[in-house]
C-alpha positions as CSV (number, residue, x, y, z in Angstrom):
1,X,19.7,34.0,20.1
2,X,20.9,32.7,16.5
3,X,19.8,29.4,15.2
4,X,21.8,27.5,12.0
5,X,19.9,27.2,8.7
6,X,19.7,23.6,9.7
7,X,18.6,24.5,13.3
8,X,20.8,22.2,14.6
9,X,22.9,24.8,16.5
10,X,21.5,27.3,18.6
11,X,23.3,30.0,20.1
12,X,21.3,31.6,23.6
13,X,23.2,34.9,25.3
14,X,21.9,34.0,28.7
15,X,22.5,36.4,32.3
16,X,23.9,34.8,35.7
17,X,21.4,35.6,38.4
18,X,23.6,35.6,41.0
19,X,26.8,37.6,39.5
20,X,25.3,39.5,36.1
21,X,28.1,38.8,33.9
22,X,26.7,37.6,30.4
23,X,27.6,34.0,28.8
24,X,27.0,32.9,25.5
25,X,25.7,28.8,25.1
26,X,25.7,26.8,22.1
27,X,23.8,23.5,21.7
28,X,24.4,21.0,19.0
29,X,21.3,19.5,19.1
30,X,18.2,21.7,18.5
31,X,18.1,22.7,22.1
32,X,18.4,19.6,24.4
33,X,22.2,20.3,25.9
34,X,24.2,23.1,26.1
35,X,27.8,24.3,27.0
36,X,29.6,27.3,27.4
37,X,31.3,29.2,24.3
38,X,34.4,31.2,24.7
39,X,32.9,34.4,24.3
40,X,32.7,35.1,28.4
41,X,36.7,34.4,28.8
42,X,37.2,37.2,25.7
43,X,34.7,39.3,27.4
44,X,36.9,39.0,30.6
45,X,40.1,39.5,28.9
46,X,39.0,42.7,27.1
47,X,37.0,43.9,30.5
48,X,33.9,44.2,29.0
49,X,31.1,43.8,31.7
50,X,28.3,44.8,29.2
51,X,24.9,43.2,28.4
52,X,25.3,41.2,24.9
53,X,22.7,43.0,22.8
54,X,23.4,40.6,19.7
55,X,24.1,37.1,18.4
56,X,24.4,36.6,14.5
57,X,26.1,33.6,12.3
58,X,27.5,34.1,9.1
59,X,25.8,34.1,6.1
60,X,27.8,31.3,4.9
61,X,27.4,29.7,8.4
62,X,27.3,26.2,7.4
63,X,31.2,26.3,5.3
64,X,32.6,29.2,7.3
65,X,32.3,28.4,10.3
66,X,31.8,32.6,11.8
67,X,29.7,33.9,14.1
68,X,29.8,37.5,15.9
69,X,28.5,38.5,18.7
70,X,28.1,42.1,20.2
71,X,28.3,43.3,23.8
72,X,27.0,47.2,24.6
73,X,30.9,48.3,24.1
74,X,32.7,45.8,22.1
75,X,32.3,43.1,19.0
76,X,33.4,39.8,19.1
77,X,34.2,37.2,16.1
78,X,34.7,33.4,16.3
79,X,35.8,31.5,13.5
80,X,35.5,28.0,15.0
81,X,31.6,27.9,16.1
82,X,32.0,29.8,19.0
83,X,35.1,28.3,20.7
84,X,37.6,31.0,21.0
85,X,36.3,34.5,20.5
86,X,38.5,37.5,19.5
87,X,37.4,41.3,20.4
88,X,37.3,43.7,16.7
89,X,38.3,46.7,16.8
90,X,36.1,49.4,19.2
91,X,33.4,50.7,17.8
92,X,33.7,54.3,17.6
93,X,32.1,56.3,20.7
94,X,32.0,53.0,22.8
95,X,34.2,53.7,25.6
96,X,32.3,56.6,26.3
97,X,28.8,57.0,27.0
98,X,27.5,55.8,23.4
99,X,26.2,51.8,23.3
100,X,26.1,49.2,20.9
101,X,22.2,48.7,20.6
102,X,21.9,46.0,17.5
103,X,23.9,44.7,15.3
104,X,23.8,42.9,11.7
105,X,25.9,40.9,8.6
106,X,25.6,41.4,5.1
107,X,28.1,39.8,2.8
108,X,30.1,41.8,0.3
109,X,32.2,40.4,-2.3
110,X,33.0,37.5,-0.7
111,X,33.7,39.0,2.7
112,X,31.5,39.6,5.7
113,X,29.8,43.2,6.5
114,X,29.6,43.9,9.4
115,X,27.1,46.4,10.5
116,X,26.4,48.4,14.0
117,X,23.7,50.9,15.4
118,X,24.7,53.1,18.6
119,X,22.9,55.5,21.0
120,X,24.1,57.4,23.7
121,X,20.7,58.6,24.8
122,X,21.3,62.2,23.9
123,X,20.7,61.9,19.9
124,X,24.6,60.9,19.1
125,X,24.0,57.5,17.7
126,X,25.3,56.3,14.4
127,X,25.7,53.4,12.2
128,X,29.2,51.5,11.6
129,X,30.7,49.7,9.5
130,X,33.0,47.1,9.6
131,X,35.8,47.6,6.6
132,X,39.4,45.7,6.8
133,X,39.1,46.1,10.4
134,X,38.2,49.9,10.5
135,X,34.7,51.5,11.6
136,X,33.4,53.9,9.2
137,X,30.6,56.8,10.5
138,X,27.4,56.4,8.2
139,X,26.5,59.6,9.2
140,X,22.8,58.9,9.9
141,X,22.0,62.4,11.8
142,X,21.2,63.4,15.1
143,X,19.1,60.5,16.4
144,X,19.9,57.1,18.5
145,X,20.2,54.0,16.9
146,X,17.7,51.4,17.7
147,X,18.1,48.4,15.1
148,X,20.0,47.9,12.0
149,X,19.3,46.2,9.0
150,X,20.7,45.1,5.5
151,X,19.5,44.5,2.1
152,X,19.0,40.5,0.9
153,X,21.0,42.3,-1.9
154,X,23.8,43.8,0.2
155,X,26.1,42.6,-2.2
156,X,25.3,44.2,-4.9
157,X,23.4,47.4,-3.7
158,X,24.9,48.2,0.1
159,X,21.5,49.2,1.3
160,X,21.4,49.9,5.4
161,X,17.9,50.9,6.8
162,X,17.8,52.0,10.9
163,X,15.5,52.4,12.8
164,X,16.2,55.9,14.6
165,X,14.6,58.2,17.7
166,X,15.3,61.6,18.1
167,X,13.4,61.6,21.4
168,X,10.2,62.8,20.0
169,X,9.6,60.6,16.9
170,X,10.8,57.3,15.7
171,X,11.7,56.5,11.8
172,X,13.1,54.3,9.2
173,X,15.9,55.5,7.4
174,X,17.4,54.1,4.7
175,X,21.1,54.6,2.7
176,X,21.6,53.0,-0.2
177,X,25.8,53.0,-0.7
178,X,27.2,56.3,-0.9
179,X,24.2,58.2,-1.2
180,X,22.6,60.2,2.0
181,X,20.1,59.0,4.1
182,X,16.7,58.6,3.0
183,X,14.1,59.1,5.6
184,X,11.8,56.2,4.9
185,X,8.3,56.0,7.4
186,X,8.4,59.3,9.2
């Protein structure tokens, strides 16, 4: 679910009982009525059955108009509030056995960060980023991804912190930039 900074428009990834196949719904008016996005015709034209695992606007949502939203195998971006969605790039290890498991902006220079844990299940997760429309390996070790999340000051300091398992112990790491991973909370 995302919600505007005004909270006029809500965004809801919602399930269909009878068939499974994920829809997004946007309402324009706090909650009361809802329609259909384009997100489920983009999911059927790239053939991506998935769960959607994430929902997140802009951080300039209220001039720009973007929000993106994340299946288990693929990201989406819409441009126009959700009415047409296009499919980015594949996350690396996604058409395999690895799955999107969160997903998070930060802005950058004017430009929108986009930002990806994975987890195959078998400690060969990672963290992505989105950069002029490649995916770049953080590198954050042999665990699974369980969440990501950015610095308020992403702009100016690029600081990532996931949340990790290697099976027998979950941590916060944290990577500031180009410097390693820190491990954070053991």
């Amino acid at each position: 679910m995302a919600v505007s900074p005004d909270g006029a428009t809500v965004f809801a990834a919602v399930q269909d009982e009878i068939s499974g196949d994920w829809e997004l719904f946007k309402s324009t008016d706090s909650g009361f009525s809802w329609q259909q996005t384009g997100l489920g015709s983009a999911m059927a034209a790239a053939g991506d059955t998935s769960d959607i695992v994430a929902v997140v606007l802009s951080p300039s949502w209220s001039t720009d108009d973007i929000i993106f939203a994340a299946t288990e195998k693929e990201v989406y971006y819409s441009d126009d509030r959700g009415s047409i969605f296009d499919d980015l790039a594949t996350v690396p290890g996604t058409s395999g056995a690895a799955d999107i498991t969160s997903m998070i902006l930060g802005q950058t220079n004017g430009t929108i960060a986009v930002v990806v844990g994975t987890s195959d299940g078998a400690l060969g997760g990672d963290v992505y980023t989105l950069d002029m429309g490649v995916w770049n390996a953080q590198s954050v070790g042999a665990y699974d991804v369980l969440a990501v999340g950015v610095s308020p000051s992403y702009a100016s300091d690029s600081t990532i912190v996931a949340l990790v398992t290697d099976a027998s112990q979950t941590r916060l790491r944290t990577k500031r930039g180009a410097d390693n991973w820190a491990l954070t909370v053991p």
